[in-house]
VEXLO-639437 format. One record per residue: residue in one letter; residue number from 1; chain; x, y, z of N, C-alpha, C, CB in turn. Coordinates in nm, 4 decimals. Last residue first. Glycine has a CB too. Layout:
<atoms>
+------+------+-------+----------+----------+----------+----------+----------+----------+----------+----------+----------+----------+----------+----------+
: resn : resi : chain :      n.X :      n.Y :      n.Z :     ca.X :     ca.Y :     ca.Z :      c.X :      c.Y :      c.Z :     cb.X :     cb.Y :     cb.Z :
+------+------+-------+----------+----------+----------+----------+----------+----------+----------+----------+----------+----------+----------+----------+
:    A :  NUM :     A :        X :        Y :        Z :        X :        Y :        Z :        X :        Y :        Z :        X :        Y :        Z :
...
+------+------+-------+----------+----------+----------+----------+----------+----------+----------+----------+----------+----------+----------+----------+
</atoms>
This chain:
<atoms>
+------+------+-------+----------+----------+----------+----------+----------+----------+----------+----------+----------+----------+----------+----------+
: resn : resi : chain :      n.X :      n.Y :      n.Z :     ca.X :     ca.Y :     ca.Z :      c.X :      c.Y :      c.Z :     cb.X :     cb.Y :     cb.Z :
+------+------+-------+----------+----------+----------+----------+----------+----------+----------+----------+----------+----------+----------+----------+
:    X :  101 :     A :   0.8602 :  -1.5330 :   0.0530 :   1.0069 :  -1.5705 :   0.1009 :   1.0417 :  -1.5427 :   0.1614 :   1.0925 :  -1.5647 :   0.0641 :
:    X :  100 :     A :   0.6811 :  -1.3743 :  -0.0380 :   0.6474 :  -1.4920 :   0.0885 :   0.7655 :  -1.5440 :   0.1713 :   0.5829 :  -1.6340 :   0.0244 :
:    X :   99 :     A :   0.7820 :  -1.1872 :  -0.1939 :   0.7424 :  -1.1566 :  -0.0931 :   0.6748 :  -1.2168 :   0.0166 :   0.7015 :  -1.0924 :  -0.1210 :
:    X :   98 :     A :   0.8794 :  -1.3448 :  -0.3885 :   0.9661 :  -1.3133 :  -0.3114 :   0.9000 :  -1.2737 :  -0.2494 :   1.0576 :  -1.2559 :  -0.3332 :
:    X :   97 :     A :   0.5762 :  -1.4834 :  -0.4929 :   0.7292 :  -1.5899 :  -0.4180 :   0.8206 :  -1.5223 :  -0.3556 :   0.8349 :  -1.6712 :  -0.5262 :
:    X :   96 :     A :   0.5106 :  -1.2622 :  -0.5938 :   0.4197 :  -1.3171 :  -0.5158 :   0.5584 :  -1.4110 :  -0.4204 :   0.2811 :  -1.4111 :  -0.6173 :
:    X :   95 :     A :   0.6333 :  -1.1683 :  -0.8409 :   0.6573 :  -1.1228 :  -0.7291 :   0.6265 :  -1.1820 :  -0.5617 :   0.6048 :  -1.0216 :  -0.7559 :
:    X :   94 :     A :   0.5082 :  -1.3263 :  -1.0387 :   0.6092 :  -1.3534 :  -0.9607 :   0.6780 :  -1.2777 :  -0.8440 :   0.6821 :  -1.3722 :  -1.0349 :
:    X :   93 :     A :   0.1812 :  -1.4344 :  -1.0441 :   0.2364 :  -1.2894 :  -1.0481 :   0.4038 :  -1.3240 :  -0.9637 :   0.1068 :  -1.1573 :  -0.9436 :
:    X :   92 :     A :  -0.0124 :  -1.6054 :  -1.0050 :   0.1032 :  -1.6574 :  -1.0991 :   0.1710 :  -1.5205 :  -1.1101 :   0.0537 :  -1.7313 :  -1.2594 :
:    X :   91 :     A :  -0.2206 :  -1.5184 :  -0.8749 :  -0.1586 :  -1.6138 :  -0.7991 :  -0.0195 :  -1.5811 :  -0.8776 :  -0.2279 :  -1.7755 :  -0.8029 :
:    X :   90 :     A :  -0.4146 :  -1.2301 :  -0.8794 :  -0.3008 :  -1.2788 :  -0.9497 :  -0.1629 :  -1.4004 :  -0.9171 :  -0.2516 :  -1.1626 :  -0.9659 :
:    X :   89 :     A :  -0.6051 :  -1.2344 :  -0.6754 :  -0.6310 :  -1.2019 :  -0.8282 :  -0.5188 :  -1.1997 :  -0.9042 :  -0.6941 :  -1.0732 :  -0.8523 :
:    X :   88 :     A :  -0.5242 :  -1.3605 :  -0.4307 :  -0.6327 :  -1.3759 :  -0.4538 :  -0.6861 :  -1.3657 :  -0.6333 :  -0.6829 :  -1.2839 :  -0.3587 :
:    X :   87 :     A :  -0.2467 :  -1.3350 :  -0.4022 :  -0.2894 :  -1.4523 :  -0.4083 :  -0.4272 :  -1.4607 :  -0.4622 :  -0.2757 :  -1.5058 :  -0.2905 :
:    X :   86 :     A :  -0.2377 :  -1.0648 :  -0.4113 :  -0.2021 :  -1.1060 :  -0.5149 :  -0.2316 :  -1.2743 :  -0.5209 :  -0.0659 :  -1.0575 :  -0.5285 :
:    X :   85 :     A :  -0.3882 :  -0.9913 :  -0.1839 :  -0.4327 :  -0.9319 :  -0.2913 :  -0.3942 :  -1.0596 :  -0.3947 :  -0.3630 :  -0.7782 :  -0.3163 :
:    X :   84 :     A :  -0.1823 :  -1.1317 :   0.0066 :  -0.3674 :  -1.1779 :   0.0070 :  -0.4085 :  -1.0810 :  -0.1108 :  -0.4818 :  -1.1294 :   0.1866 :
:    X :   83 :     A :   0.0886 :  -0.9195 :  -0.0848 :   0.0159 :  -1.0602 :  -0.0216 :  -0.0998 :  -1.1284 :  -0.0640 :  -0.0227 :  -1.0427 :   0.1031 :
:    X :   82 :     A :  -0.0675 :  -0.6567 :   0.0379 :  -0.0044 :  -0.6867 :  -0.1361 :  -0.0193 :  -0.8524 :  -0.1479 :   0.2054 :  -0.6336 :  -0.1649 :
:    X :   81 :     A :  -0.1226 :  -0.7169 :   0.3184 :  -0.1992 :  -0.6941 :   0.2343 :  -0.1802 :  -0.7318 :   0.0948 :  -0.2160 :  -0.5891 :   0.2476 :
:    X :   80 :     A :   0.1446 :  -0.7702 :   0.4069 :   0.0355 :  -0.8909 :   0.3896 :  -0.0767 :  -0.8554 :   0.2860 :  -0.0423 :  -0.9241 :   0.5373 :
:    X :   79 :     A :   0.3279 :  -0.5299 :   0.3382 :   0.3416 :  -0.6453 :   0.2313 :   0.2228 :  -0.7899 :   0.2904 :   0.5435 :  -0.7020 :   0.2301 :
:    X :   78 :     A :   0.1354 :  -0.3799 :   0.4937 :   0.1253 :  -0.3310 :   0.3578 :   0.2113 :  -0.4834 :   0.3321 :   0.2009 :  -0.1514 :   0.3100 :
:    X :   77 :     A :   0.2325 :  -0.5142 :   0.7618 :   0.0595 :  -0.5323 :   0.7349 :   0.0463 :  -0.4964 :   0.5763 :  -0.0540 :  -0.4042 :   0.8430 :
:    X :   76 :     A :   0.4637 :  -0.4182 :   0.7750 :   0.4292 :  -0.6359 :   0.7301 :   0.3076 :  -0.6114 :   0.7049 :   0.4370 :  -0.7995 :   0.8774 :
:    X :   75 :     A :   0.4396 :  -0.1507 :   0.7796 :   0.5423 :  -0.2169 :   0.6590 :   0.5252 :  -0.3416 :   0.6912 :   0.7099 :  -0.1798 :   0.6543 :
:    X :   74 :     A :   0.3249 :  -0.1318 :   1.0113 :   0.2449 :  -0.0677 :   0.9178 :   0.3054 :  -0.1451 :   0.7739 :   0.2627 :   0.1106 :   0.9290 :
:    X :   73 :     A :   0.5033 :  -0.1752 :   1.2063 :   0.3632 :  -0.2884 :   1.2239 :   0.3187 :  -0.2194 :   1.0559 :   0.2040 :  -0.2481 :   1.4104 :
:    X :   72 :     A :   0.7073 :  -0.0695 :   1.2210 :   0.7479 :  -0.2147 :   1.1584 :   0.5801 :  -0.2514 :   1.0969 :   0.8230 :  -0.3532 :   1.3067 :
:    X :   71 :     A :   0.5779 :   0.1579 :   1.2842 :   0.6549 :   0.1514 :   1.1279 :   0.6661 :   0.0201 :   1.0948 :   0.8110 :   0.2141 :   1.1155 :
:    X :   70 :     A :   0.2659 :   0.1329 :   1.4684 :   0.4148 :   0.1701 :   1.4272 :   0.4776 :   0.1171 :   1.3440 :   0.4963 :   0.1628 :   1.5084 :
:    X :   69 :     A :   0.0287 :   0.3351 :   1.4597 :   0.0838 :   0.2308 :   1.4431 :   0.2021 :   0.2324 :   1.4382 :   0.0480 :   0.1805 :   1.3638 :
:    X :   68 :     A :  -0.0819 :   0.6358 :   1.4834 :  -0.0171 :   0.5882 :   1.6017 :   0.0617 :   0.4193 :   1.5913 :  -0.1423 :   0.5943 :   1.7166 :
:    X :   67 :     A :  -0.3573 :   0.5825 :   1.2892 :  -0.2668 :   0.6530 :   1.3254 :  -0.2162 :   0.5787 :   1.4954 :  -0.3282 :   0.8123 :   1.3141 :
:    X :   66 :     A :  -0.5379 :   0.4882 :   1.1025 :  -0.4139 :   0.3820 :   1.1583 :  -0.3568 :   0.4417 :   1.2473 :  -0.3000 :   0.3350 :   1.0635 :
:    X :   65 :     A :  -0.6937 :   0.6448 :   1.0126 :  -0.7589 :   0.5086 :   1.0399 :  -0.6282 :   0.4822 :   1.1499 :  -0.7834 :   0.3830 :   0.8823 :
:    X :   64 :     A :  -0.5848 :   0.7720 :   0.7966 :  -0.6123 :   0.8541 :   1.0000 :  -0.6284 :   0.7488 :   1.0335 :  -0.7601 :   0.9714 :   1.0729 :
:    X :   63 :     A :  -0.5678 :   0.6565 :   0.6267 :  -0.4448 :   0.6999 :   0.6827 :  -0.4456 :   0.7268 :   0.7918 :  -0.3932 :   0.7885 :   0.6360 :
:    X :   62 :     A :  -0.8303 :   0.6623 :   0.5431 :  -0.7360 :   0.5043 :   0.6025 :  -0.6489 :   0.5331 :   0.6323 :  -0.6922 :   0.3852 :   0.5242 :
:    X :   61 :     A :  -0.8686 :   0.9011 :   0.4781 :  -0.9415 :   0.8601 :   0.6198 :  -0.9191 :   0.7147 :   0.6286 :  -1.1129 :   0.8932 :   0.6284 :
:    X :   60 :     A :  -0.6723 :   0.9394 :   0.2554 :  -0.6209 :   1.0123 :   0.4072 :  -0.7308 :   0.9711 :   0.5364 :  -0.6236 :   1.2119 :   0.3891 :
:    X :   59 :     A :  -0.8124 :   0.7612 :   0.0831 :  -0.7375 :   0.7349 :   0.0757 :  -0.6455 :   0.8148 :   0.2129 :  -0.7270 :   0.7407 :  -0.0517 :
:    X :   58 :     A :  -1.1046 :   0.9231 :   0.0491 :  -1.0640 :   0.8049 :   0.0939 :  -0.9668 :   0.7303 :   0.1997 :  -1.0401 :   0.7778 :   0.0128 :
:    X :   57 :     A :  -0.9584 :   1.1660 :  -0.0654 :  -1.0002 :   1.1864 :   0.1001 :  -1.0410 :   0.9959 :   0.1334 :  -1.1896 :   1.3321 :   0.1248 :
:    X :   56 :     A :  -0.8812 :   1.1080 :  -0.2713 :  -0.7815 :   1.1701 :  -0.1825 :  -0.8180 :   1.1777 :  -0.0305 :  -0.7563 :   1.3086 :  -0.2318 :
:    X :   55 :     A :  -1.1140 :   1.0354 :  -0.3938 :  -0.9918 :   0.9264 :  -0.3952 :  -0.9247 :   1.0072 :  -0.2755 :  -0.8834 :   0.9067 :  -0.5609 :
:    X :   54 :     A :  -1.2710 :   1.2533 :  -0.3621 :  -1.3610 :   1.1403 :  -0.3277 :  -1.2363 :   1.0242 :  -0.3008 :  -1.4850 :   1.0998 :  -0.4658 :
:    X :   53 :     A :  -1.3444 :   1.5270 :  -0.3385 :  -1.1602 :   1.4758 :  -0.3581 :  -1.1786 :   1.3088 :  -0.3343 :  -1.0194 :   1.5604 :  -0.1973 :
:    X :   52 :     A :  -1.4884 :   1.6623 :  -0.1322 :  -1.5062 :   1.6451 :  -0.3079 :  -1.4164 :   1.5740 :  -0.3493 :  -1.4964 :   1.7700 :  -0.4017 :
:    X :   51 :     A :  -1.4579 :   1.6826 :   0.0799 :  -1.5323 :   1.5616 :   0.0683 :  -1.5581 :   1.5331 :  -0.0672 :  -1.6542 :   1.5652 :   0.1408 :
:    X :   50 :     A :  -1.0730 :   1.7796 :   0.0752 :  -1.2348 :   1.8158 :   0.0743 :  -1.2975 :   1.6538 :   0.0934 :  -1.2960 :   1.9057 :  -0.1026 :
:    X :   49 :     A :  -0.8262 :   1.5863 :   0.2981 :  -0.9372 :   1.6570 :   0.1630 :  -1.0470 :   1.6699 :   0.1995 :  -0.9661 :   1.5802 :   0.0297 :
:    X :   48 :     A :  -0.6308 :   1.7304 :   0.5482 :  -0.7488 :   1.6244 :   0.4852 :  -0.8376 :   1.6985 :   0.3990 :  -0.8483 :   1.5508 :   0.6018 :
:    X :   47 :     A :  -0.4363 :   1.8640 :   0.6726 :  -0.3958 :   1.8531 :   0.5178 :  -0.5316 :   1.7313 :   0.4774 :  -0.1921 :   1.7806 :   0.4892 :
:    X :   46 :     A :  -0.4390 :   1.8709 :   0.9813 :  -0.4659 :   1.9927 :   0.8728 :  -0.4518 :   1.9956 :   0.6797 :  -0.3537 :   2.0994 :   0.9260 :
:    X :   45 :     A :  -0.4394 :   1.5857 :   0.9705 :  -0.5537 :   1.6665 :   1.0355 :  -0.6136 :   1.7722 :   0.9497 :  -0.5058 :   1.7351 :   1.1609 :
:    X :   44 :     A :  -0.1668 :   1.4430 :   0.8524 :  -0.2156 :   1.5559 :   0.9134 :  -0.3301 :   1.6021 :   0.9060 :  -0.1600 :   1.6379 :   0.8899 :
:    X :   43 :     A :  -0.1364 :   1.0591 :   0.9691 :  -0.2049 :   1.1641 :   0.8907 :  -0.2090 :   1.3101 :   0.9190 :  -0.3256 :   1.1316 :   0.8866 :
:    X :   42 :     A :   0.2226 :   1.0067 :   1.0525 :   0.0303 :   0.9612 :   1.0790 :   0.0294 :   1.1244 :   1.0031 :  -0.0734 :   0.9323 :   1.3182 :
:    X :   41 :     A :   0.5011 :   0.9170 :   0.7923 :   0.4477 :   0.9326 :   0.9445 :   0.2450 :   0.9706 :   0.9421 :   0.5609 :   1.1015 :   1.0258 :
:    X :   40 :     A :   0.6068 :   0.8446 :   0.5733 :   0.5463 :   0.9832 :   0.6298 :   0.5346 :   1.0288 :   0.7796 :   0.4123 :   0.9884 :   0.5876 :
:    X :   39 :     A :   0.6467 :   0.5829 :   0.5808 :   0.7486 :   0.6229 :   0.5281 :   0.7133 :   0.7976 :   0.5312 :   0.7713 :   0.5421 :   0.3845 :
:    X :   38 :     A :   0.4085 :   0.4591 :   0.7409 :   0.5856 :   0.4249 :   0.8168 :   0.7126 :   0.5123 :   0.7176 :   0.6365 :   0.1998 :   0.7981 :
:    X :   37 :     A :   0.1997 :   0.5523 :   0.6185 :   0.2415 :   0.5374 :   0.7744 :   0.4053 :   0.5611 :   0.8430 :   0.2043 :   0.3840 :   0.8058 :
:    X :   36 :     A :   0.1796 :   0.4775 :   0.3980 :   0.2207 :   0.6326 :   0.3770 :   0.2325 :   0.6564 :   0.5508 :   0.0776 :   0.7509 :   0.2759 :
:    X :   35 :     A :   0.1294 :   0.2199 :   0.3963 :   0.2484 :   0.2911 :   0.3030 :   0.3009 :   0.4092 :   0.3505 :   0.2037 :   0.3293 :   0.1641 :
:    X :   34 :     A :  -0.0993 :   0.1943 :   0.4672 :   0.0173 :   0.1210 :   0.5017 :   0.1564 :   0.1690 :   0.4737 :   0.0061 :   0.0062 :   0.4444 :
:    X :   33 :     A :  -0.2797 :   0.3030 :   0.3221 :  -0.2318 :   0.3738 :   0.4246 :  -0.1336 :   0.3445 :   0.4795 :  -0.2978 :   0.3866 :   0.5018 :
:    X :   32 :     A :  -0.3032 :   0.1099 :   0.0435 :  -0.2048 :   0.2821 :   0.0706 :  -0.1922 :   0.3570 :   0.1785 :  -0.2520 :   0.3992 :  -0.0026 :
:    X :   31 :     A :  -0.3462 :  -0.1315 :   0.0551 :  -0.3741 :  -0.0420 :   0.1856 :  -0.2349 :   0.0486 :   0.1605 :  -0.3833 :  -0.1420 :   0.3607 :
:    X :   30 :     A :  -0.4072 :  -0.2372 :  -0.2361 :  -0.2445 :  -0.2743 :  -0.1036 :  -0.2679 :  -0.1813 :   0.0050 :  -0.0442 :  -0.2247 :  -0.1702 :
:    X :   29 :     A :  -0.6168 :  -0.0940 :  -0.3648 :  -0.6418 :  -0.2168 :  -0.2580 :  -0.5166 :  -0.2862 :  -0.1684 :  -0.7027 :  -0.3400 :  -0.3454 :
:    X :   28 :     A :  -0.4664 :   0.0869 :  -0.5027 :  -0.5838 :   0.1321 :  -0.3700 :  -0.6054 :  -0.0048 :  -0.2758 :  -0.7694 :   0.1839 :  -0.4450 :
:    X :   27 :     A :  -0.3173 :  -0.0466 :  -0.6355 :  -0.2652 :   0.0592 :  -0.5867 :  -0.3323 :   0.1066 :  -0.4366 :  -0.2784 :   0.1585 :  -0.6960 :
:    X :   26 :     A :  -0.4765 :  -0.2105 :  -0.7830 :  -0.3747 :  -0.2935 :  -0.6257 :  -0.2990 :  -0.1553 :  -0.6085 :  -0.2229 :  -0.4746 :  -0.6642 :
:    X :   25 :     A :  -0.5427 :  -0.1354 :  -1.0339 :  -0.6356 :  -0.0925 :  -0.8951 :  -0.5919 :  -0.1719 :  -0.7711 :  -0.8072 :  -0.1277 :  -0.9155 :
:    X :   24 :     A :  -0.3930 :  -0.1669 :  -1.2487 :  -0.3525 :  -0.0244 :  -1.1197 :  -0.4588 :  -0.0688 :  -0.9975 :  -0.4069 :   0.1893 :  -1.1903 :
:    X :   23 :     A :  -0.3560 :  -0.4749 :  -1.2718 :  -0.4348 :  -0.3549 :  -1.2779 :  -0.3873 :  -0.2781 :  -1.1962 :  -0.5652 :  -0.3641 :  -1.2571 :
:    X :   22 :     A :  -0.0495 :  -0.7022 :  -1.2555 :  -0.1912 :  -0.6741 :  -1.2226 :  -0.2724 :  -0.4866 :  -1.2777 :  -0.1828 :  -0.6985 :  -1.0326 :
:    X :   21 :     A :   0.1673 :  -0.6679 :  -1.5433 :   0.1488 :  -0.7195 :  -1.3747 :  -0.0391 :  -0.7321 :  -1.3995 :   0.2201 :  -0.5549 :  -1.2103 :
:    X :   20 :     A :   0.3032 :  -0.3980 :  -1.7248 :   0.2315 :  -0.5294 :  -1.7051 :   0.2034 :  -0.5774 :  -1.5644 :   0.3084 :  -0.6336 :  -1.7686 :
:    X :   19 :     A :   0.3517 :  -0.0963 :  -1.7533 :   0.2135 :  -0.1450 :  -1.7872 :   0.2261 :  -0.2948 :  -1.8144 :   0.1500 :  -0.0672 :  -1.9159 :
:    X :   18 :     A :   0.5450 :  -0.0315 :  -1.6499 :   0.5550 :  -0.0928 :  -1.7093 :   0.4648 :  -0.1418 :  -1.8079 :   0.5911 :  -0.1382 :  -1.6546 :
:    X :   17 :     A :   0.4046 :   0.2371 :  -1.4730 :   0.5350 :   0.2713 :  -1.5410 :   0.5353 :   0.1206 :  -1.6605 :   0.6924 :   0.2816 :  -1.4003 :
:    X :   16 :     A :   0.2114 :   0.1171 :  -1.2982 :   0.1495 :   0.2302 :  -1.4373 :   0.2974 :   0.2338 :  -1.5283 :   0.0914 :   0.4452 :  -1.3682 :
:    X :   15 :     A :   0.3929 :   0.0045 :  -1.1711 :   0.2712 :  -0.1018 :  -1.2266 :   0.2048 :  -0.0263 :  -1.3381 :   0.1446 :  -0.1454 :  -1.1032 :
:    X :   14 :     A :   0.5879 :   0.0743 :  -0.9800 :   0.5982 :   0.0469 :  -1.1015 :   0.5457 :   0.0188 :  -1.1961 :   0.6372 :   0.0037 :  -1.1093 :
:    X :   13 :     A :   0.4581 :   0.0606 :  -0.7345 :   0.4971 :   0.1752 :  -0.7809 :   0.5132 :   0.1822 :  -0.9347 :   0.6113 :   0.2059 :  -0.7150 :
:    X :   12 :     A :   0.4737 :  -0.1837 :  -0.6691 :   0.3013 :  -0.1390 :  -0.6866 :   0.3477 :  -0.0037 :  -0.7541 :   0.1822 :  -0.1142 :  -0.5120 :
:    X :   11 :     A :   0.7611 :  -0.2464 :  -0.6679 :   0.6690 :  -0.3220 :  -0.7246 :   0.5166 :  -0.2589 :  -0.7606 :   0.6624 :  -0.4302 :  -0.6364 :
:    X :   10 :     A :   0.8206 :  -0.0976 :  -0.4558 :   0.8703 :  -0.0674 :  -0.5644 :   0.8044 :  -0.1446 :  -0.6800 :   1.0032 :  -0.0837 :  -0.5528 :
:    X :    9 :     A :   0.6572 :  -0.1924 :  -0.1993 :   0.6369 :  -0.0803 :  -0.2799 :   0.6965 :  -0.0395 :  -0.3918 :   0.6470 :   0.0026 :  -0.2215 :
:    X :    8 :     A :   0.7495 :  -0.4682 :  -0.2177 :   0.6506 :  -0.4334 :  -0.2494 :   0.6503 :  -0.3013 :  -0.2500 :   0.5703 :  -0.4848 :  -0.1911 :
:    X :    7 :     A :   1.0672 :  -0.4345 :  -0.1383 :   1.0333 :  -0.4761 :  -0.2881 :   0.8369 :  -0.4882 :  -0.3103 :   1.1254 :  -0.6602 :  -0.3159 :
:    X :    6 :     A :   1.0809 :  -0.2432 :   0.1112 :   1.0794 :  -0.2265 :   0.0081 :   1.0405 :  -0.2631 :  -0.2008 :   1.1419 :  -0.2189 :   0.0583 :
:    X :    5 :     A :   0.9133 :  -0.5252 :   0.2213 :   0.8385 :  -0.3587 :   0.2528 :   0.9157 :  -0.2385 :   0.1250 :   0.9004 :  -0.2874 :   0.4671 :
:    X :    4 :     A :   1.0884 :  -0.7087 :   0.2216 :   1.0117 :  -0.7123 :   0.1762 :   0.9070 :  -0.5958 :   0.1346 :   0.9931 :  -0.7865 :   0.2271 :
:    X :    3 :     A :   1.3836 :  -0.5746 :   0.3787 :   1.3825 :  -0.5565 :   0.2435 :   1.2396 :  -0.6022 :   0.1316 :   1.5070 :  -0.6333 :   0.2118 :
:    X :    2 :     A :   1.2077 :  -0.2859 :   0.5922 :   1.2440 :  -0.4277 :   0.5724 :   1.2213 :  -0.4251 :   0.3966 :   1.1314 :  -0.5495 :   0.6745 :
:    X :    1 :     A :   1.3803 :   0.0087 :   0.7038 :   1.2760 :  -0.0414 :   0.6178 :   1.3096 :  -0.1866 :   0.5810 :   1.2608 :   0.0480 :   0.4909 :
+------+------+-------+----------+----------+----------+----------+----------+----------+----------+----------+----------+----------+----------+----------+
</atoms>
């Protein structure tokens, strides 16, 4: 796991725990599939939500989205994403500098 790929997910992870930074909602917009690619592996088929589960099933048909990517490719695309998020709605967010670095 690259050490940027770790300090953004420990970073988006932390964001309800500290309650400062940006809004929870860079939880959904850091491409949570990105995430759950390289540290799960591709979506199971047999584990996709109802159509009632409106976040859960979202959130597993960007997971299928990707399937077959591979780990490096899934861990730079989740810290570009976090990336272009945070430039966009939180320039002055310091995290922003180590994960360009």
């Amino acid at each position: 796991m690259s050490s940027q790929f770790e300090k953004a997910v420990a970073y988006v992870q932390g964001l309800d725990k500290n309650e400062s930074g940006p809004d929870a909602a860079i939880k959904l917009e850091a491409s949570y599939h990105y995430v759950e690619d390289p540290t799960v592996g591709d979506a199971d088929p047999a584990k996709q939500p109802s159509m009632f589960q409106f976040v859960e099933r979202a959130k597993w048909t960007a997971w299928n989205g990707i399937k077959g990517m591979s780990k490096k490719d899934a861990e730079e695309n989740y810290v570009k994403q976090l990336i272009k998020y945070l430039k966009e709605k939180h320039p002055n967010e310091p995290i922003l500098k180590e994960l360009e670095g």
